[in-house]
mmCIF file of the N, C-alpha and C atoms, coordinates in Angstrom:
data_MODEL
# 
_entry.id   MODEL 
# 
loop_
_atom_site.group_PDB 
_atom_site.id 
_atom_site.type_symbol 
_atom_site.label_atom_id 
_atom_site.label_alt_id 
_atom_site.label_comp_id 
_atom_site.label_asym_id 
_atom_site.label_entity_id 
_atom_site.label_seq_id 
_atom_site.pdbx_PDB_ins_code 
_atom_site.Cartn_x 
_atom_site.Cartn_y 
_atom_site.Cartn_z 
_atom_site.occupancy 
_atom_site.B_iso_or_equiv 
_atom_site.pdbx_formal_charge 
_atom_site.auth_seq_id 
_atom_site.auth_comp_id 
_atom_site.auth_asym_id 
_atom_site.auth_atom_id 
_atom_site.pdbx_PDB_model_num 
ATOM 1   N N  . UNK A 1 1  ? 134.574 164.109 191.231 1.00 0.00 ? 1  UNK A N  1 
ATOM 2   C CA . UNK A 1 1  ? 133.759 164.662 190.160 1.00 0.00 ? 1  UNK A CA 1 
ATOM 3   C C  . UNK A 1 1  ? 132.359 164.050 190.228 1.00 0.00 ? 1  UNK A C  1 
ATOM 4   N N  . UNK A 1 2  ? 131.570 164.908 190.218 1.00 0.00 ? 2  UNK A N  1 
ATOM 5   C CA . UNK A 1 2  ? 130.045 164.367 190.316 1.00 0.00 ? 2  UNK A CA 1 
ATOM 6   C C  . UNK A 1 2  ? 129.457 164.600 188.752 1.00 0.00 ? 2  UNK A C  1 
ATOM 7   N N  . UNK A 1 3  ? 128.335 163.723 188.296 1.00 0.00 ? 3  UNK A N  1 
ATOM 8   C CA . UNK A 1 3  ? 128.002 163.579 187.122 1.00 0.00 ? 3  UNK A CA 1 
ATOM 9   C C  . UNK A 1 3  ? 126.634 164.442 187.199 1.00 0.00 ? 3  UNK A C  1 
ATOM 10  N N  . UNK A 1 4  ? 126.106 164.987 186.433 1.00 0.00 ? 4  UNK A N  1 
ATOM 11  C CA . UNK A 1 4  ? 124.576 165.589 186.026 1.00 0.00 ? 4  UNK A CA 1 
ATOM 12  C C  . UNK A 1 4  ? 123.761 164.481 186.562 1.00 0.00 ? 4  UNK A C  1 
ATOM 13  N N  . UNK A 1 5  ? 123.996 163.368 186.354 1.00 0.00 ? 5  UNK A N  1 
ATOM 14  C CA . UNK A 1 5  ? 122.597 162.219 186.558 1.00 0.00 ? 5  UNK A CA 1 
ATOM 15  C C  . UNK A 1 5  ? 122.800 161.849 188.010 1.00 0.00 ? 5  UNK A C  1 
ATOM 16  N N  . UNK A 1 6  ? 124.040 161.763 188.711 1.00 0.00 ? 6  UNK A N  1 
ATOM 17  C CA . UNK A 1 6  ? 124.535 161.375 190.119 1.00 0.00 ? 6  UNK A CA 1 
ATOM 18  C C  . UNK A 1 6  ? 123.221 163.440 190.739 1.00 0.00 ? 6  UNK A C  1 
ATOM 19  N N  . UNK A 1 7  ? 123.586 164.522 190.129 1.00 0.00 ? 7  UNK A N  1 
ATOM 20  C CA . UNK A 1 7  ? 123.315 165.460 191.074 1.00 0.00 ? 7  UNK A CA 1 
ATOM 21  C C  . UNK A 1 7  ? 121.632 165.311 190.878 1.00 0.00 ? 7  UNK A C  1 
ATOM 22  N N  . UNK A 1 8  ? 121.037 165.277 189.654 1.00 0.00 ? 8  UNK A N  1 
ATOM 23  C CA . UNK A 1 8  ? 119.991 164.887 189.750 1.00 0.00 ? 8  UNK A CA 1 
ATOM 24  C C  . UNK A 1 8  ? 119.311 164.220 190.578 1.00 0.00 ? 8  UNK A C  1 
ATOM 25  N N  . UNK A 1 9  ? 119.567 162.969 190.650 1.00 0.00 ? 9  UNK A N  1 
ATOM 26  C CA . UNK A 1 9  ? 119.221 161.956 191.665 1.00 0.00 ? 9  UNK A CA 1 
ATOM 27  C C  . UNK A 1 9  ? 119.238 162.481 193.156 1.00 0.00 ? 9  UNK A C  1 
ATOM 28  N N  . UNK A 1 10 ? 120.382 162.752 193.316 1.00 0.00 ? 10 UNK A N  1 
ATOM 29  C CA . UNK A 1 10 ? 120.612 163.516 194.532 1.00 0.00 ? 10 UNK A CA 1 
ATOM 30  C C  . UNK A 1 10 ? 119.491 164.501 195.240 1.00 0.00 ? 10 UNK A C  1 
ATOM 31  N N  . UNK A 1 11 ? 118.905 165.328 194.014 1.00 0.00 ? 11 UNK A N  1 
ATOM 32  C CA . UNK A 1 11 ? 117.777 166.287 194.254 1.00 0.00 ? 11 UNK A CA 1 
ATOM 33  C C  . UNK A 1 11 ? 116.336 165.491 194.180 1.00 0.00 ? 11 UNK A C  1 
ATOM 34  N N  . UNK A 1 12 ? 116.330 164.225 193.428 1.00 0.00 ? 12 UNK A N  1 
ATOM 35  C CA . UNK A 1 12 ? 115.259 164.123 193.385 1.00 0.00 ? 12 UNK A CA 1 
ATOM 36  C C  . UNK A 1 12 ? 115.168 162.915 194.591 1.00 0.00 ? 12 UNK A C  1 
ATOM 37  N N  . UNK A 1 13 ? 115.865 162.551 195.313 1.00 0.00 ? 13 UNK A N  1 
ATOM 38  C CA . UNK A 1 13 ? 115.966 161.557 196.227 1.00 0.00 ? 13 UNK A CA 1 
ATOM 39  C C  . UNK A 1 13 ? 115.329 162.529 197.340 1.00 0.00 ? 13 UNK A C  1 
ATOM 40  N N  . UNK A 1 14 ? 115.509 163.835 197.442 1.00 0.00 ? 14 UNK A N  1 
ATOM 41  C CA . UNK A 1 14 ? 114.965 164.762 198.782 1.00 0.00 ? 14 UNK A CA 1 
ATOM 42  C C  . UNK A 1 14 ? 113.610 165.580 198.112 1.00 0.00 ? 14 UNK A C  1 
ATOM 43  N N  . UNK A 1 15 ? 113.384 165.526 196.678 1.00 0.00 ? 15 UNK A N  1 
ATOM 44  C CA . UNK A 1 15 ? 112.278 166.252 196.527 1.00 0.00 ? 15 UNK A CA 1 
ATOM 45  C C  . UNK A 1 15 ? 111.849 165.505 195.285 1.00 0.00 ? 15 UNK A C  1 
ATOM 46  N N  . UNK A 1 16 ? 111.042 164.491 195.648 1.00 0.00 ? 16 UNK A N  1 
ATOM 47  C CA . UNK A 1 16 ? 110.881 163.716 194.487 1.00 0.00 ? 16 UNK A CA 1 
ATOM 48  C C  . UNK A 1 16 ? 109.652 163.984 193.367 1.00 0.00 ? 16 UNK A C  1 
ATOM 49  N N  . UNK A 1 17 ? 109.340 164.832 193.330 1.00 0.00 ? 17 UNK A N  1 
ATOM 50  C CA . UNK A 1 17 ? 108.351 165.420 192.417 1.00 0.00 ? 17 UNK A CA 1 
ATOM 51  C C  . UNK A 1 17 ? 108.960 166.593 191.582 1.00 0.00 ? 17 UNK A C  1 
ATOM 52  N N  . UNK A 1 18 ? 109.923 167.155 191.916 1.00 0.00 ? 18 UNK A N  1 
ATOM 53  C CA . UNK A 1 18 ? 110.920 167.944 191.608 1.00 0.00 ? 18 UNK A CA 1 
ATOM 54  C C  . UNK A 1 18 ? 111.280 167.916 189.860 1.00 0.00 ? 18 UNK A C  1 
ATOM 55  N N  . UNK A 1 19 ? 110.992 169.264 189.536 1.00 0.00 ? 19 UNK A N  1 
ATOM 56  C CA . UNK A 1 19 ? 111.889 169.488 187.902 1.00 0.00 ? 19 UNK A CA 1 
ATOM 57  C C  . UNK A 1 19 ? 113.284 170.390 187.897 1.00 0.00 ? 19 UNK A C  1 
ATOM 58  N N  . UNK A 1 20 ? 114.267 169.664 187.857 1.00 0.00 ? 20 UNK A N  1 
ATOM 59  C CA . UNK A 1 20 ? 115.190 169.495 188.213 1.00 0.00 ? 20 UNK A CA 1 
ATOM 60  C C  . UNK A 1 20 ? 116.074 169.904 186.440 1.00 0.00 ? 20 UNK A C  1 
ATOM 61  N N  . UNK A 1 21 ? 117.102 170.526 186.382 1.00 0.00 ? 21 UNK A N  1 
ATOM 62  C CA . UNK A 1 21 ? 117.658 171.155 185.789 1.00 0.00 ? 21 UNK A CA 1 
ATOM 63  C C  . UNK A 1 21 ? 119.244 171.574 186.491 1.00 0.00 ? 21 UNK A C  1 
ATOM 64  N N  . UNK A 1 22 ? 120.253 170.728 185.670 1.00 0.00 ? 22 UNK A N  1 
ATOM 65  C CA . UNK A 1 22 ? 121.516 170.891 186.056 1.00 0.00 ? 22 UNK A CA 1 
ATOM 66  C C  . UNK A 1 22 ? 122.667 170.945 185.250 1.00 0.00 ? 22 UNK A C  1 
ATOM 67  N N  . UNK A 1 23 ? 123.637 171.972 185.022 1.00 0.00 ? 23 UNK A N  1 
ATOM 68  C CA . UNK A 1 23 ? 124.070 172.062 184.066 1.00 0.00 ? 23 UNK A CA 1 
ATOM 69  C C  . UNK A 1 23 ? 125.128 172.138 184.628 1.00 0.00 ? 23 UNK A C  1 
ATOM 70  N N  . UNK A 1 24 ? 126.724 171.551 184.187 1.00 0.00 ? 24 UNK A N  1 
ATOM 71  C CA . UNK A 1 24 ? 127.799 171.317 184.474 1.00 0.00 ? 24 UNK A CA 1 
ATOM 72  C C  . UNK A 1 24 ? 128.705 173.063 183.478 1.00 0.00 ? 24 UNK A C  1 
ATOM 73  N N  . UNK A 1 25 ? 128.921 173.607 184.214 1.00 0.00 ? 25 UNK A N  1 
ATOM 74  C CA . UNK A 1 25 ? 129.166 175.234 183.280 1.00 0.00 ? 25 UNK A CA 1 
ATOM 75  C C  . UNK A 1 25 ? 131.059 175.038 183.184 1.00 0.00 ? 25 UNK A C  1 
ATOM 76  N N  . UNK A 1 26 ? 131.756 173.942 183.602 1.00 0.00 ? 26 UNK A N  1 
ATOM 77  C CA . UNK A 1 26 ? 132.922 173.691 182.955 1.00 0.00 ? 26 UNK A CA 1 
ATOM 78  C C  . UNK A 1 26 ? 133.790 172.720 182.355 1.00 0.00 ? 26 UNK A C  1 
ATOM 79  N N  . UNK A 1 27 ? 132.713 171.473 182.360 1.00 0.00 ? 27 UNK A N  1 
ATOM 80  C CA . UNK A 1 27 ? 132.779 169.851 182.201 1.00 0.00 ? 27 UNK A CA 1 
ATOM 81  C C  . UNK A 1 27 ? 133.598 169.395 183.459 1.00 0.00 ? 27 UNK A C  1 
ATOM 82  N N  . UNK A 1 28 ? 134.037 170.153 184.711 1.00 0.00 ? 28 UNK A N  1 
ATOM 83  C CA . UNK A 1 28 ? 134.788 169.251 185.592 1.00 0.00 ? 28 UNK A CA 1 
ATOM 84  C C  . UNK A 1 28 ? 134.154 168.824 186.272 1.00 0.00 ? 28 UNK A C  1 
ATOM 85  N N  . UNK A 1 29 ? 132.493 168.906 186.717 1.00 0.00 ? 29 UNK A N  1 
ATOM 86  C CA . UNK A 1 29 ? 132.240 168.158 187.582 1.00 0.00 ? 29 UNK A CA 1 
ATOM 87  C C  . UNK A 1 29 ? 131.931 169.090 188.929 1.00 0.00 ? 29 UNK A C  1 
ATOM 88  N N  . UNK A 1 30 ? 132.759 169.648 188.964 1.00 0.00 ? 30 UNK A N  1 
ATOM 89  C CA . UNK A 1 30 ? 132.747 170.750 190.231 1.00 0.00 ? 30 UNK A CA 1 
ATOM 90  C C  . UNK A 1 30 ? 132.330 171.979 190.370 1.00 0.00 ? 30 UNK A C  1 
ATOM 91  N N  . UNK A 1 31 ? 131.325 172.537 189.464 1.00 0.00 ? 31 UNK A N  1 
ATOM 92  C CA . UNK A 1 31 ? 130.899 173.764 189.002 1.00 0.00 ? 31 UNK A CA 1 
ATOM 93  C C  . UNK A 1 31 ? 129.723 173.470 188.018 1.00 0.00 ? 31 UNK A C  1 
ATOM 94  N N  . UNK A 1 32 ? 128.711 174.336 189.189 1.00 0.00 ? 32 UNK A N  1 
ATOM 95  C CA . UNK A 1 32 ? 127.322 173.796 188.680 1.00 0.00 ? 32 UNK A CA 1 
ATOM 96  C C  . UNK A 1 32 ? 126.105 174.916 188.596 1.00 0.00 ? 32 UNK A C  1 
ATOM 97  N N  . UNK A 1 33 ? 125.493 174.866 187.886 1.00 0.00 ? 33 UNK A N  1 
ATOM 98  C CA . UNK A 1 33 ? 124.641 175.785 187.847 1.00 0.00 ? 33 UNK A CA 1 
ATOM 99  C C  . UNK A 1 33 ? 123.161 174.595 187.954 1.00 0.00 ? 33 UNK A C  1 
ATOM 100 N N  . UNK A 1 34 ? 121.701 174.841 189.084 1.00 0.00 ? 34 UNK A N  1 
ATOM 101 C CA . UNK A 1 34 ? 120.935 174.365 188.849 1.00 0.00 ? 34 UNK A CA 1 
ATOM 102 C C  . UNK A 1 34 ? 120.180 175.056 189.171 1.00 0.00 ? 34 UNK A C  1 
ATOM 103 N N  . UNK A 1 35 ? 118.709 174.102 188.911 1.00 0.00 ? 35 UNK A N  1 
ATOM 104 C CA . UNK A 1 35 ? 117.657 174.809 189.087 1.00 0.00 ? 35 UNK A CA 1 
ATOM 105 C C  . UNK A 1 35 ? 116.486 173.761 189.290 1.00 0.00 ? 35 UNK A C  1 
ATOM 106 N N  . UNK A 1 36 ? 115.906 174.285 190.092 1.00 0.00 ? 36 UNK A N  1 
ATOM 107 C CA . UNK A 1 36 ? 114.859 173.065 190.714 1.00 0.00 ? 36 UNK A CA 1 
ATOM 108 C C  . UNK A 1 36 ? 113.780 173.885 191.105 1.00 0.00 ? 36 UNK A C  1 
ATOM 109 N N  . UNK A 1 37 ? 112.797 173.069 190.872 1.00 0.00 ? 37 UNK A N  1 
ATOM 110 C CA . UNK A 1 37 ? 111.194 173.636 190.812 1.00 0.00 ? 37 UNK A CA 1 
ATOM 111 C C  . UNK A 1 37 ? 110.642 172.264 191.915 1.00 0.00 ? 37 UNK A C  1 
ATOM 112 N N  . UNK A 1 38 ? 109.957 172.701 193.167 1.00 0.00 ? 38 UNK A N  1 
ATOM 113 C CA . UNK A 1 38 ? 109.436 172.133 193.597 1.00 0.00 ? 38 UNK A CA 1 
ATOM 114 C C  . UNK A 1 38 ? 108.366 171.992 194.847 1.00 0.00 ? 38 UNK A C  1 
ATOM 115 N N  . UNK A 1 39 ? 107.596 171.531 195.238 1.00 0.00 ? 39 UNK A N  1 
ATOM 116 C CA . UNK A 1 39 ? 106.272 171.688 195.468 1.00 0.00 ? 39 UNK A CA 1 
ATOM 117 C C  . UNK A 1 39 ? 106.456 172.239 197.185 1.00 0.00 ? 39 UNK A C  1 
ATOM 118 N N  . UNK A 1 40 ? 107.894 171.300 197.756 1.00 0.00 ? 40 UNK A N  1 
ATOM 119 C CA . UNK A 1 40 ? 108.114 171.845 198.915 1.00 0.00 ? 40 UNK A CA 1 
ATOM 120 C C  . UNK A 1 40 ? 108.526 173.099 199.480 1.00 0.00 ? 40 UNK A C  1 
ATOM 121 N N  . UNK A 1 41 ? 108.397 174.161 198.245 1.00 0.00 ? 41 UNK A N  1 
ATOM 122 C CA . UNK A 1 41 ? 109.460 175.498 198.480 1.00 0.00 ? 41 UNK A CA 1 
ATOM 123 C C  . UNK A 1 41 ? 108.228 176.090 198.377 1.00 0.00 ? 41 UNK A C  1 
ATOM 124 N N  . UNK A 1 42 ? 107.266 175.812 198.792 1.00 0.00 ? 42 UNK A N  1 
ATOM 125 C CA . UNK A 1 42 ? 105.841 176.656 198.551 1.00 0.00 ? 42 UNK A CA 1 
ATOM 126 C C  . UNK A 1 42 ? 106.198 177.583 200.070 1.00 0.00 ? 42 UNK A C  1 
ATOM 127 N N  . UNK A 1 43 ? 105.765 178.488 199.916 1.00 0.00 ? 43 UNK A N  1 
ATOM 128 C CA . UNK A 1 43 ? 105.912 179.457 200.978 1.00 0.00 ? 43 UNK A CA 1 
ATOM 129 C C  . UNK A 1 43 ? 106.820 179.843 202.168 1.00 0.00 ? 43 UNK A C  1 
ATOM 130 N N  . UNK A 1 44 ? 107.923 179.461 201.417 1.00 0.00 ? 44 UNK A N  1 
ATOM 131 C CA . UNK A 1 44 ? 109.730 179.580 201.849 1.00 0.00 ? 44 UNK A CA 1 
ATOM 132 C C  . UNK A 1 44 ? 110.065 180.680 200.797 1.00 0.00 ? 44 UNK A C  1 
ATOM 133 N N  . UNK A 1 45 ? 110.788 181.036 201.696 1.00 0.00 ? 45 UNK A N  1 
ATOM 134 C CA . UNK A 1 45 ? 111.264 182.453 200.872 1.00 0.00 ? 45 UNK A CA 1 
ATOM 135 C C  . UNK A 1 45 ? 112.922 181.842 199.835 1.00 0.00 ? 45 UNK A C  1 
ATOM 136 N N  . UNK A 1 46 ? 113.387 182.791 199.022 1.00 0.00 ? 46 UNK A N  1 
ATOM 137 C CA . UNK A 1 46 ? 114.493 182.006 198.446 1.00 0.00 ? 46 UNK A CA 1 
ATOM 138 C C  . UNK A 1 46 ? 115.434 181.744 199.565 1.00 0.00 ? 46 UNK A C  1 
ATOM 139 N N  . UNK A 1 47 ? 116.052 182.118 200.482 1.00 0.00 ? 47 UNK A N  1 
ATOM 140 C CA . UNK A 1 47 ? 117.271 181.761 200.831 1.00 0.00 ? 47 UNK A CA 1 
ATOM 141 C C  . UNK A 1 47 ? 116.946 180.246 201.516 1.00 0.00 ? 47 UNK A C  1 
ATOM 142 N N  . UNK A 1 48 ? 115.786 180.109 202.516 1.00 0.00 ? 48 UNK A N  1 
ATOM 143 C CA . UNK A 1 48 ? 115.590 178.982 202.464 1.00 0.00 ? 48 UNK A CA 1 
ATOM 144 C C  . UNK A 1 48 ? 114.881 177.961 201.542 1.00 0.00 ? 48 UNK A C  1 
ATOM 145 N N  . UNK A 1 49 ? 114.792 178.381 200.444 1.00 0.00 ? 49 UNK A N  1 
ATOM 146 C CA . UNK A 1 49 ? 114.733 177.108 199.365 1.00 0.00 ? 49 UNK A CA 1 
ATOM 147 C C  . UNK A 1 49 ? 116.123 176.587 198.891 1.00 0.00 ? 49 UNK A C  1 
ATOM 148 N N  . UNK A 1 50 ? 116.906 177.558 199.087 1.00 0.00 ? 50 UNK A N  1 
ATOM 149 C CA . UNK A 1 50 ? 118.555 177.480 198.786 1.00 0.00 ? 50 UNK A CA 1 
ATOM 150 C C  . UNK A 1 50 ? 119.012 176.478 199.535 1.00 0.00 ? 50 UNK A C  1 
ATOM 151 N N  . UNK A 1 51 ? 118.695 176.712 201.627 1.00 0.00 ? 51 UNK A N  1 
ATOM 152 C CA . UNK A 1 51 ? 118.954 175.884 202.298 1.00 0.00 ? 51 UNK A CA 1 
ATOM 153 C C  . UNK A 1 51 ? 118.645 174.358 202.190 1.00 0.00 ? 51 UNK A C  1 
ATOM 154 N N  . UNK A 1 52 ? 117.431 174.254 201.834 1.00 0.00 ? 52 UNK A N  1 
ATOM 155 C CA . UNK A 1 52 ? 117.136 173.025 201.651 1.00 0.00 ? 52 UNK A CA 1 
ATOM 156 C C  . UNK A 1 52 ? 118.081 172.236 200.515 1.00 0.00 ? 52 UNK A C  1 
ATOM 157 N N  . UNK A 1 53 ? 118.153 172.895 199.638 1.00 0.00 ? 53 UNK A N  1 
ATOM 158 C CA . UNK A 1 53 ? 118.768 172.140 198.527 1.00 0.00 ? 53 UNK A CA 1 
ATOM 159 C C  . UNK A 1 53 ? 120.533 171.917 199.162 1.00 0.00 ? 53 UNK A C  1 
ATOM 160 N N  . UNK A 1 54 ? 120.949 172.770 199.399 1.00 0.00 ? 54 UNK A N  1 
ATOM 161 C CA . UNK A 1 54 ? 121.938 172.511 200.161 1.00 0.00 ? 54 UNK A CA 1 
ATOM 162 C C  . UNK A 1 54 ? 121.975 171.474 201.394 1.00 0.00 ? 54 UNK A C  1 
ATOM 163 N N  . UNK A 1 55 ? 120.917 171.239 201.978 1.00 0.00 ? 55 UNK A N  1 
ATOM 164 C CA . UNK A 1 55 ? 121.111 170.263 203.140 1.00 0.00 ? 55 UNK A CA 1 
ATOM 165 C C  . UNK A 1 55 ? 120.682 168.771 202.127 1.00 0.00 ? 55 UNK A C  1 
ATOM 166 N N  . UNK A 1 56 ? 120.150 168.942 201.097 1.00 0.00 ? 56 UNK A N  1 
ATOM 167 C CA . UNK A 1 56 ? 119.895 167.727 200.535 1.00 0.00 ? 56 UNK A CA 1 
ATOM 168 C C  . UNK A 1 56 ? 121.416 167.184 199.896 1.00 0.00 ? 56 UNK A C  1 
ATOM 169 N N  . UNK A 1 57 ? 122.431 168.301 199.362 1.00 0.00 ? 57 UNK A N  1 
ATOM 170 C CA . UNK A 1 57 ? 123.448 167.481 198.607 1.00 0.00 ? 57 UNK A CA 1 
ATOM 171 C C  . UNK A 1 57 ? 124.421 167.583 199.979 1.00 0.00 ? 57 UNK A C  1 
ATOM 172 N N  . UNK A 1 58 ? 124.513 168.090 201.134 1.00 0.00 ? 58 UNK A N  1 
ATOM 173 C CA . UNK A 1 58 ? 125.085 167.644 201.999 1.00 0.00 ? 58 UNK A CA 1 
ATOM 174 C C  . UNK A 1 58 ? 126.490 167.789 201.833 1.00 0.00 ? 58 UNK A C  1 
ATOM 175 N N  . UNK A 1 59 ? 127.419 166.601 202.406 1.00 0.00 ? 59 UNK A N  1 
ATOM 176 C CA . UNK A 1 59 ? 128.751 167.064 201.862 1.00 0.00 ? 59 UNK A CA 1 
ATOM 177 C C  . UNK A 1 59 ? 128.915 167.059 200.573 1.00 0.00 ? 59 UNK A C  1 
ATOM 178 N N  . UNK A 1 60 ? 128.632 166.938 199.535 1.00 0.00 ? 60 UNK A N  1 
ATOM 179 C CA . UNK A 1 60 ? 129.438 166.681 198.260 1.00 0.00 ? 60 UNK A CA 1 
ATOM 180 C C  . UNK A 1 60 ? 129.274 168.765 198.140 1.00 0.00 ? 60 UNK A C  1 
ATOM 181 N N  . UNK A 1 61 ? 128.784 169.481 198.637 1.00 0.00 ? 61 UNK A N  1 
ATOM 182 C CA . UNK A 1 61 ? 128.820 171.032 198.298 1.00 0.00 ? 61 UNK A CA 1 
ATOM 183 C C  . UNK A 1 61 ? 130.063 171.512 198.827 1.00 0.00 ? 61 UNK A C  1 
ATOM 184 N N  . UNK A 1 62 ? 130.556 171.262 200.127 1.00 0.00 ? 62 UNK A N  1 
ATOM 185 C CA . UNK A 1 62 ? 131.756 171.086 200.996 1.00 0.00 ? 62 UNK A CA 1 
ATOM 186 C C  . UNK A 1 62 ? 133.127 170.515 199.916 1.00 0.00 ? 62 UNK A C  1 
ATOM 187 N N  . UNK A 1 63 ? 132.927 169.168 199.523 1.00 0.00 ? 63 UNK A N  1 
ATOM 188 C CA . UNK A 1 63 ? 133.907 168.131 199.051 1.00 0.00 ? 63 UNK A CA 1 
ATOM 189 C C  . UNK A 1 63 ? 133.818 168.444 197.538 1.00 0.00 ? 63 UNK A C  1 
ATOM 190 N N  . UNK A 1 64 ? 133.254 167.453 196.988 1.00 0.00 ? 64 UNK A N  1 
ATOM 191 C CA . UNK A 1 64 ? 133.121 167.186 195.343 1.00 0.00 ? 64 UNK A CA 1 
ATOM 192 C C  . UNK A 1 64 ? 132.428 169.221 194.576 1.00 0.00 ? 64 UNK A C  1 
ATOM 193 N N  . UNK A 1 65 ? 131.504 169.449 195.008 1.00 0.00 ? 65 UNK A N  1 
ATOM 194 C CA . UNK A 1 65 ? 131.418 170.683 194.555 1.00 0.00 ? 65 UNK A CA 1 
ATOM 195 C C  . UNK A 1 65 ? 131.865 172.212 194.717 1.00 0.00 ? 65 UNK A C  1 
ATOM 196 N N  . UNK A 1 66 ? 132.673 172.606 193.952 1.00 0.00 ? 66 UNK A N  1 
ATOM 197 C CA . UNK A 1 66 ? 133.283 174.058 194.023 1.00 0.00 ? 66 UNK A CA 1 
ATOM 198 C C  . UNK A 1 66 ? 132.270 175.431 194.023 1.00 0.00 ? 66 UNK A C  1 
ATOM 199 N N  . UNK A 1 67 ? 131.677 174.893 193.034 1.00 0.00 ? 67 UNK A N  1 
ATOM 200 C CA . UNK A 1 67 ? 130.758 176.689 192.832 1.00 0.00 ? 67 UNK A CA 1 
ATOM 201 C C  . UNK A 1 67 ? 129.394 175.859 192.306 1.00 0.00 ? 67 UNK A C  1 
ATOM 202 N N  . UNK A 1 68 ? 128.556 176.474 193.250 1.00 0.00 ? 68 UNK A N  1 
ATOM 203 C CA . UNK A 1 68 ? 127.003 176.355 192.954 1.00 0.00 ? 68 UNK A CA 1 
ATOM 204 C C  . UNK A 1 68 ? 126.107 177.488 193.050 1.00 0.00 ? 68 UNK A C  1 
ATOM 205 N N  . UNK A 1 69 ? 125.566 176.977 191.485 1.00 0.00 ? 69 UNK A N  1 
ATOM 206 C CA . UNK A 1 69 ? 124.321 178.739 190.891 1.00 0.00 ? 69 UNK A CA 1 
ATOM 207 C C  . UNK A 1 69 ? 122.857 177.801 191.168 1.00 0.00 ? 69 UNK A C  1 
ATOM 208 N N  . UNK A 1 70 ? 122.183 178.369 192.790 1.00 0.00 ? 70 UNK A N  1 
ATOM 209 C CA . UNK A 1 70 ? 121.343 178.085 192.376 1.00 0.00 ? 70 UNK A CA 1 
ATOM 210 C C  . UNK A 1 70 ? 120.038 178.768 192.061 1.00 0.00 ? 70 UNK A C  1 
ATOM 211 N N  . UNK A 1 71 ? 118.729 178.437 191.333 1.00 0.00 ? 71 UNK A N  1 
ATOM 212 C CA . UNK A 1 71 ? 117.589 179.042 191.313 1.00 0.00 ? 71 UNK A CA 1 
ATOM 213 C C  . UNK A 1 71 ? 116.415 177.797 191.459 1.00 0.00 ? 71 UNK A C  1 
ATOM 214 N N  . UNK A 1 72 ? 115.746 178.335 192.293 1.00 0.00 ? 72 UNK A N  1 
ATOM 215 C CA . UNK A 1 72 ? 114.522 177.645 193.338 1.00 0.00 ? 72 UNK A CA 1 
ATOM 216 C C  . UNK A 1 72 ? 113.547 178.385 193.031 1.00 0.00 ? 72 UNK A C  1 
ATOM 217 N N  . UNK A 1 73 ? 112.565 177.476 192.897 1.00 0.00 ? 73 UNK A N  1 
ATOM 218 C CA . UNK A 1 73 ? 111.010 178.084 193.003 1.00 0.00 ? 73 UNK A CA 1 
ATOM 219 C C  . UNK A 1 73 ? 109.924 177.144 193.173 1.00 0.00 ? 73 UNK A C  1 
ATOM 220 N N  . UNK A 1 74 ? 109.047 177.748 193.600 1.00 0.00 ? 74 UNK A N  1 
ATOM 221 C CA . UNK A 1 74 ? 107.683 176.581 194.145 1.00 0.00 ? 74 UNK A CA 1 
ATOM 222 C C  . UNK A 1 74 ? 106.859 176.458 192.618 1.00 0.00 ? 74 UNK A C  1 
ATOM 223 N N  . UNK A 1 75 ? 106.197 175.134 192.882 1.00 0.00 ? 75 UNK A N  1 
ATOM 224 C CA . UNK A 1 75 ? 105.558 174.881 191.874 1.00 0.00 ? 75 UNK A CA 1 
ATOM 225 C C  . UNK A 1 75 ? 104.416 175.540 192.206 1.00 0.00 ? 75 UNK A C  1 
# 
């Protein structure tokens, strides 16, 4: 089970200027809806702003996380 402040960190450890928004949509930990605003998704289209965020939480998307909602956008 991963915590809101553990996934946070997580995002802001790879995009540290990042406004970051994460909401746990069943209290288990494993089902997440986020949303991250950040300066590096400037002229990436969505699927690779998706990628990135995905290569930042790495395995825990594989392992610890079941279902992820995300929404990306450049600052």
């Amino acid at each position: 089970m991963i915590s809101k402040d553990q996934l946070v960190a997580k995002i802001l450890e790879n995009f540290p200027d990042a406004k970051v928004l994460a909401t746990d949509l069943t209290g288990g930990g494993d089902h997440w809806q986020l949303s991250v605003t950040a300066k590096e998704f400037e002229g990436l289209s969505m699927v690779q702003q998706h990628q990135l965020v995905y290569k930042a939480l790495g395995s825990w998307v594989r392992k610890e996380i079941h279902a992820l909602t995300l929404n990306t956008k450049a600052t």
